[in-house]
C-alpha positions in Angstrom: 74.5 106.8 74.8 73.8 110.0 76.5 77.0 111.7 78.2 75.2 115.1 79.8 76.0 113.0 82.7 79.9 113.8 82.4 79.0 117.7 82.3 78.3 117.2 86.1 79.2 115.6 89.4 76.8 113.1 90.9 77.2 114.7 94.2 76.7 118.6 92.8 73.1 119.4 92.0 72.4 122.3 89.4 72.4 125.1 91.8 76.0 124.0 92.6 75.0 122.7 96.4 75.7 119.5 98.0 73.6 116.6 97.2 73.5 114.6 99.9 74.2 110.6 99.1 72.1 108.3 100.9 73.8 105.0 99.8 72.1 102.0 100.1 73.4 99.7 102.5 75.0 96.8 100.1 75.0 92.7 100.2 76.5 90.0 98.9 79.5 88.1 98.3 81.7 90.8 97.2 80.8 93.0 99.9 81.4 90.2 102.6 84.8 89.9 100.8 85.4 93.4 101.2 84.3 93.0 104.9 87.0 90.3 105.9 89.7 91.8 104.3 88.6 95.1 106.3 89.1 93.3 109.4 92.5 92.0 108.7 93.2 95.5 108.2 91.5 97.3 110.8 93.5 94.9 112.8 97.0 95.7 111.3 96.7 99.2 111.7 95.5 99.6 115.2 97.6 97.1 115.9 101.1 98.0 114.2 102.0 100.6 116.6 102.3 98.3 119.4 104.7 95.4 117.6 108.1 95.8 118.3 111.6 94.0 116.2 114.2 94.0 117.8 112.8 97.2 120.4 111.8 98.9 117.7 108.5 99.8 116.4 107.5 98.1 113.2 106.7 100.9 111.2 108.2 104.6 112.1 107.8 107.7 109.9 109.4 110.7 112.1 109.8 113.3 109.6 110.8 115.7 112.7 113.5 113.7 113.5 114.3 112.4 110.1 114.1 108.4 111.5 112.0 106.2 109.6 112.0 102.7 110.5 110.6 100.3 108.0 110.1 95.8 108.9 112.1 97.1 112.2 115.0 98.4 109.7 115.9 102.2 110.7 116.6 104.6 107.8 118.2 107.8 108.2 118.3 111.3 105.9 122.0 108.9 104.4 119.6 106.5 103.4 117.2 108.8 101.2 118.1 107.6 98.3 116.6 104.3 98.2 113.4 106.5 99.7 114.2 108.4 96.5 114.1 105.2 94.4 111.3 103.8 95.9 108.9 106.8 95.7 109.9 106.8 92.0 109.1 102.8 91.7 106.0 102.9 93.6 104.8 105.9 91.3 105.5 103.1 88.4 103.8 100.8 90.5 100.9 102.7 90.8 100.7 103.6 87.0 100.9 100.2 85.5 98.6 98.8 88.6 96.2 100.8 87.5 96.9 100.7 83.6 96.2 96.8 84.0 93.6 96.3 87.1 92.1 100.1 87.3 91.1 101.3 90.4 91.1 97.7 92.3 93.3 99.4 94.6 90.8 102.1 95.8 87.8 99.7 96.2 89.7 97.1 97.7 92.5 98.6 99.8 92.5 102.4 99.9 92.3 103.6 103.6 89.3 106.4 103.1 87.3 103.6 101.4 87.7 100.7 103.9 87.4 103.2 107.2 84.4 105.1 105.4 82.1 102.1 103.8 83.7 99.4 106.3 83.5 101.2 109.5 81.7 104.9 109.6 78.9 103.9 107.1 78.7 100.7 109.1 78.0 102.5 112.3 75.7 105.2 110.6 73.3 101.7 109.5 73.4 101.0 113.1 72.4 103.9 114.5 70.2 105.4 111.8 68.7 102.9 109.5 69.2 101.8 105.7 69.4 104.7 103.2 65.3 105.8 103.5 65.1 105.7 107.4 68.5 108.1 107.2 66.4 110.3 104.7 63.6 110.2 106.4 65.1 111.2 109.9 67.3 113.9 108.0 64.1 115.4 106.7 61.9 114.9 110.2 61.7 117.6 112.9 64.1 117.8 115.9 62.7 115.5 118.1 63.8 113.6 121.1 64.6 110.6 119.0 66.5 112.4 116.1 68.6 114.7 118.8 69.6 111.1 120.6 70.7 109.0 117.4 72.4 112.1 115.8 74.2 112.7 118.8 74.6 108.5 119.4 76.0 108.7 115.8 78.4 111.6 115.6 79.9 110.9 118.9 80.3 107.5 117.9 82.2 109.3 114.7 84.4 112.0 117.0 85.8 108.6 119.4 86.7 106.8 116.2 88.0 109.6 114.2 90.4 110.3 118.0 91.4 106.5 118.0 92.1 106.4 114.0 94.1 110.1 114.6 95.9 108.5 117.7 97.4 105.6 115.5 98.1 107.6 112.9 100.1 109.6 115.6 102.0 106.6 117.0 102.8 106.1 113.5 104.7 108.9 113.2 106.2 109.9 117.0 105.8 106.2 118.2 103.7 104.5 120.7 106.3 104.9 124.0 106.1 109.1 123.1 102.0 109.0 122.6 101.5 107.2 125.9 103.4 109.7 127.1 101.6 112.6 126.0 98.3 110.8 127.0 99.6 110.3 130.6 101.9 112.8 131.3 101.1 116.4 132.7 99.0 118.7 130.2 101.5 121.9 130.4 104.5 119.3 129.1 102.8 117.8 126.3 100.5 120.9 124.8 102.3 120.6 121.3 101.5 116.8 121.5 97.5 117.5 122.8 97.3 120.2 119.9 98.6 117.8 117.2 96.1 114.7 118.7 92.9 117.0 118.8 94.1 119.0 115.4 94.2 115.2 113.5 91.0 114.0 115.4 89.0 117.1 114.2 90.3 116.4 110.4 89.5 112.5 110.5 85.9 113.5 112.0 85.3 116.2 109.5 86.5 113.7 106.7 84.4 110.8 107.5 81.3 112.9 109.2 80.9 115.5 106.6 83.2 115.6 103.4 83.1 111.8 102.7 83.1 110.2 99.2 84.0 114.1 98.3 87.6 113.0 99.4 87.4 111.0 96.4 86.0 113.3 93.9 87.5 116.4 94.5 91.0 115.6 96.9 92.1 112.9 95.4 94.3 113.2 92.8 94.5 109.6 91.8 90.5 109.8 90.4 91.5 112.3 87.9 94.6 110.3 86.9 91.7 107.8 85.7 91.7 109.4 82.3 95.1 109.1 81.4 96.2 105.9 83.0 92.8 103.4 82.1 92.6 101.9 78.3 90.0 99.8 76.6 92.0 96.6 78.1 91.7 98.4 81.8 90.2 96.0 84.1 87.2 97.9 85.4 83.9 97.3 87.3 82.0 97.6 83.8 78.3 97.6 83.0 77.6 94.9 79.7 75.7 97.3 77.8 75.8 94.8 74.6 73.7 92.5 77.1 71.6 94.8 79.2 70.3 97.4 76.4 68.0 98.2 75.6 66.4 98.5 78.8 63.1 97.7 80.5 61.0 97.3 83.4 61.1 93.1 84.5 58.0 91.4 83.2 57.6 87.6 83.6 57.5 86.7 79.6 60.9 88.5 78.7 60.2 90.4 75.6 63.6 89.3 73.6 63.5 92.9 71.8 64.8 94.1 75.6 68.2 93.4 77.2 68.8 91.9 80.6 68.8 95.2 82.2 65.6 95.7 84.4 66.1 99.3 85.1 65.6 99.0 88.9 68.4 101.4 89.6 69.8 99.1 92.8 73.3 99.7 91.3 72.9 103.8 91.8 71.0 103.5 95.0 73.7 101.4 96.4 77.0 103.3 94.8 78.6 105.4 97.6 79.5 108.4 95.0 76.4 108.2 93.6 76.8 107.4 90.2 75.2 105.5 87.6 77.4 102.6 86.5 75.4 101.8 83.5 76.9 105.3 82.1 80.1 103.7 82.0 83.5 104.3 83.5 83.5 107.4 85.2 85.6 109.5 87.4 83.7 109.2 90.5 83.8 105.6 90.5 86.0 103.9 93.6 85.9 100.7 92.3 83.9 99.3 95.3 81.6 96.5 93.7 78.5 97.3 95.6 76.8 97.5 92.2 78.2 94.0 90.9 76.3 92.6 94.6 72.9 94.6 93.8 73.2 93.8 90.1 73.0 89.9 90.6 71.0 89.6 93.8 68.4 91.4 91.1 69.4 88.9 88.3 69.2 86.0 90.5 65.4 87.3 91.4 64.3 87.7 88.1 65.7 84.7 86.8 68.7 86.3 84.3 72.4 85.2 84.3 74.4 87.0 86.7 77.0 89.4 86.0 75.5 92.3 84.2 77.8 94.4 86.1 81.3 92.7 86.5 85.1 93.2 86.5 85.7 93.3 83.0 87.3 95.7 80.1 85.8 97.7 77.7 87.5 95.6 74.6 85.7 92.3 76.6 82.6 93.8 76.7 82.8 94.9 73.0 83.7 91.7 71.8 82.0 89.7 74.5 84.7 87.8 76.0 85.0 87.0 79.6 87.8 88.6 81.6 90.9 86.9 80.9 94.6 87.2 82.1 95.8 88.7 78.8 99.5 89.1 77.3 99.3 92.3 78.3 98.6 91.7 82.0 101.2 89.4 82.4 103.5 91.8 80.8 102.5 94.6 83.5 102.3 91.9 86.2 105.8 90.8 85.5 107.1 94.5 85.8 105.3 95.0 89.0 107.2 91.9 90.3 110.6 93.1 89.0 109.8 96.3 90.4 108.7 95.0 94.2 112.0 92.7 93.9 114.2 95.5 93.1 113.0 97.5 96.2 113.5 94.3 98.1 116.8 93.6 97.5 118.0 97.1 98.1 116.3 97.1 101.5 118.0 93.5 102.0 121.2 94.7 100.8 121.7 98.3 102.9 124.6 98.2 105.3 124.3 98.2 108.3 126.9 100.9 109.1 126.9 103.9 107.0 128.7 107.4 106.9 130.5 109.6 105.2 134.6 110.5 105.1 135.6 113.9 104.0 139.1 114.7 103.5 140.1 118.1 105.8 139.5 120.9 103.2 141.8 123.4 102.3 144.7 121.1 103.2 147.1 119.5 100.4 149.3 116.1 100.7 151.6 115.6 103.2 155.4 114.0 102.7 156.1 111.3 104.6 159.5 110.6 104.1 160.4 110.2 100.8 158.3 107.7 99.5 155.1 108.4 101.4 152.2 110.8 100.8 149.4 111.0 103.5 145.9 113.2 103.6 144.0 113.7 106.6 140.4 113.2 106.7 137.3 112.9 109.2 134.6 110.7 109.4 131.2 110.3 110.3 129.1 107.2 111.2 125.6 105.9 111.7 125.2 103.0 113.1 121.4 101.5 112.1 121.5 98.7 114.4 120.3 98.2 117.8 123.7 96.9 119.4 126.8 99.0 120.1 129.3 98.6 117.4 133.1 99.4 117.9 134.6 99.6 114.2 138.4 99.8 112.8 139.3 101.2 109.3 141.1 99.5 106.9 142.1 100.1 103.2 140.9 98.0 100.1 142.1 97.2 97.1 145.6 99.3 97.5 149.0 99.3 99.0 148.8 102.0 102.3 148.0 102.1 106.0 145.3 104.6 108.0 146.6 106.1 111.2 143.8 106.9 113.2 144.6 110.2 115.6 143.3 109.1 119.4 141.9 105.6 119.9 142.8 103.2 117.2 138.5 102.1 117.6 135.5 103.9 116.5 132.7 103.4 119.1 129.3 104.0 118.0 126.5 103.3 120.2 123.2 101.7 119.1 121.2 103.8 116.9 123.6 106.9 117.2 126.3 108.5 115.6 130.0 108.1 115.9 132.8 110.1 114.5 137.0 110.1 114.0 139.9 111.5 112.6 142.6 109.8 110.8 145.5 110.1 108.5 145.7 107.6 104.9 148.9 107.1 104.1 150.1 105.5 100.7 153.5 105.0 98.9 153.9 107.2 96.2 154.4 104.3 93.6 150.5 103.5 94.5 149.5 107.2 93.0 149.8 107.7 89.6 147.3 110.4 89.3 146.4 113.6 91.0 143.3 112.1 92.4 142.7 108.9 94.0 139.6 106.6 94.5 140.0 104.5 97.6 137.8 102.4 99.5 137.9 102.0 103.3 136.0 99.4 104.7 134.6 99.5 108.3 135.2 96.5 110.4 133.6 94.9 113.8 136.3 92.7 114.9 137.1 90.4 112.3 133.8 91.0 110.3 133.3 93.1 107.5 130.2 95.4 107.7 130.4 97.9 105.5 132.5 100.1 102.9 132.9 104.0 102.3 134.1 105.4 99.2 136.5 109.0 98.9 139.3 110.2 97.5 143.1 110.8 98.1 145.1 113.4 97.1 148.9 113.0 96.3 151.8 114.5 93.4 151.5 113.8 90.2 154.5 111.2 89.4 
């Protein structure tokens, strides 16, 4: 097979300029899959910002404020560890996902694919035309016609690149602070206006201009192809051992020729470009518009379908159908472990949290003469939507706190509360120079959470 086609990108001609892709406008039953599912998510999106638990948004990321608010659960900088564990297990997730399945995410889920092929290139159909009327009009002089559907088209692109920036916004400052910034007085809200228009222009330049070149070139996950896909990768696969050696369709099949009529519907449809028949290749999104041209071909010249399928390069080899191997399973049962993990240590954070530091630069104290007691502060966040008042008390050891003011800590919904207190233990419950105690937070006569830290006291 001839690989001069890896020395270049689909999208790069020789003299290094842009080629310009004029994708094909696709059909079939994949495609109308990908379609649905695009509307289910079109929907979640715009419409996450607005869904409330409990009064709070459903999903928050305010890195400026360090809140992040996950299923209506808020998260604090306190809580970045299981952030910390979770970036690490979705990083897993995302290498044996694609070490198993390949890049089913990107064609099937990934956000620049869906808004790009589901919504902009949608829109550019509308107003333009199929691939050759877009070429065409590219290529025609500036006439009244052109200068109304290229302005129909790319203001079209700047209102849906503003709403897609918007909810991306709300996404990250909420929807009660972006309403305010849309209604409110321009001289209050100029750092808000700059960030809405800032975002708007990127999203329009992305989906207007730079395109499938996100996925080429930006994209770091493409590139990751190489070292994550094997020969037991599930892929979207050409079946060379059944479509070689090509020809052009004639009615008496000549049985020295493979099933492959060389139409090139597969390239003319492929948003990047490419030629699947060349095999797996870094430009490729996954997408399946070639498996749809592929068979509505087949099915026209009377060939079994699936020339081009979701298969593996050891299927194809051997000429097996795509199967749920050992393997899969295997990776499939890690992914699961790995979602269940993350689960239960969202399911199982407290929902009180701080931290209690004893007064540095201060030794033990004698109480009498057979009492030691430290001093120590503490701070608390309470991740809950309710005021919580909360008392202290010791586990798992003989002693007593004395708080110093109100015997109640009184933190208010989503805020922080804070105390100081003495812990005072006999001294036949040290017997080392540092102790690990426990002091668990109550709300009345419930128990909702525990804070670990040490005591101080003589060595006996």
């Amino acid at each position: 097979m001839d690989t001069t086609f890896r020395d270049s990108l689909a999208t790069v001609n020789k003299q290094g300029k842009r080629n310009w892709i004029y994708a094909q406008r696709p059909k079939g039953k994949l495609y109308n899959a990908r379609s649905i599912l695009s509307y289910l998510y079109f929907i979640a999106f715009f419409a996450g910002p607005f869904i409330k638990v409990n009064g709070r948004p459903l999903f928050l990321i305010n890195v400026v404020e360090g809140r992040f608010i996950l299923f209506g659960a808020i998260f604090w900088p306190q809580d970045f560890f299981i952030f910390g564990l979770s970036m690490v297990a979705f990083i897993l997730f995302i290498v044996i996902f694609t070490m198993a399945f390949g890049r089913l995410f990107c064609g099937w889920a990934c956000p620049q694919t869906i808004f790009m092929e589901m919504l902009f290139r949608k829109i550019e159909y509308w107003v333009e035309g199929d691939a050759a009327a877009q070429r065409i009009l590219n290529q025609a002089p500036w006439t009244t016609d052109k200068i109304f559907k290229k302005t129909s088209k790319h203001v079209f692109f700047y209102l849906l690149s503003f709403l897609i920036a918007n909810t991306f916004l709300a996404y990250i400052i909420g929807i009660d602070n972006l309403s305010r910034i849309i209604t409110g007085p321009v001289t209050e809200h100029i750092g808000g206006l700059t960030a809405m228009l800032t975002f708007s222009g990127i999203f329009y330049g992305v989906f207007a201009f730079f395109r499938e070149q996100v996925c080429t070139i930006v994209c770091p996950y493409g590139r990751l192809q190489g070292a994550l896909l094997d020969k037991n990768s599930v892929i979207v696969a050409y079946d060379y051992s059944r479509g070689e050696p090509r020809s052009h369709f004639k009615k008496q099949q000549d049985a020295n020729f493979g099933d492959c009529i060389d139409c090139a519907q597969c390239v003319k449809v492929c948003p990047t470009g490419i030629d699947i028949r060349n095999g797996t290749q870094l430009e490729c999104v996954g997408c399946t518009a070639c498996i749809d041209a592929c068979n509505f071909m087949m099915s026209k010249v009377n060939r079994p379908l699936n020339l081009i399928r979701y298969a593996s390069e050891d299927g194809i080899a051997s000429k097996q159908p795509l199967t749920i191997t050992a393997r899969m399973k295997v990776y499939s049962t890690i992914l699961v472990l790995i979602l269940a993990a993350i689960t239960f240590m969202l399911a199982s954070r407290q929902p009180v949290g701080g931290d209690i530091i004893r007064t540095p630069g201060m030794l033990y104290q004698e109480r009498g003469e057979d009492s030691v007691s430290n001093l120590y502060s503490i701070k608390l966040i309470n991740k809950t939507t309710a005021d919580i008042p909360l008392t202290l008390k010791l586990e798992g050891i003989e002693g007593r706190i004395q708080s110093i003011g109100a015997p109640v800590i009184r933190v208010r919904a989503e805020a922080q509360g804070e105390g100081t207190f003495f812990i005072v233990l006999p001294k036949r419950a040290i017997d080392k120079r540092k102790t690990v105690l426990h002091v668990a937070l109550y709300a009345g006569d419930k128990k909702t959470g525990s804070i670990k830290t040490t005591f101080l006291g003589p060595i006996q």
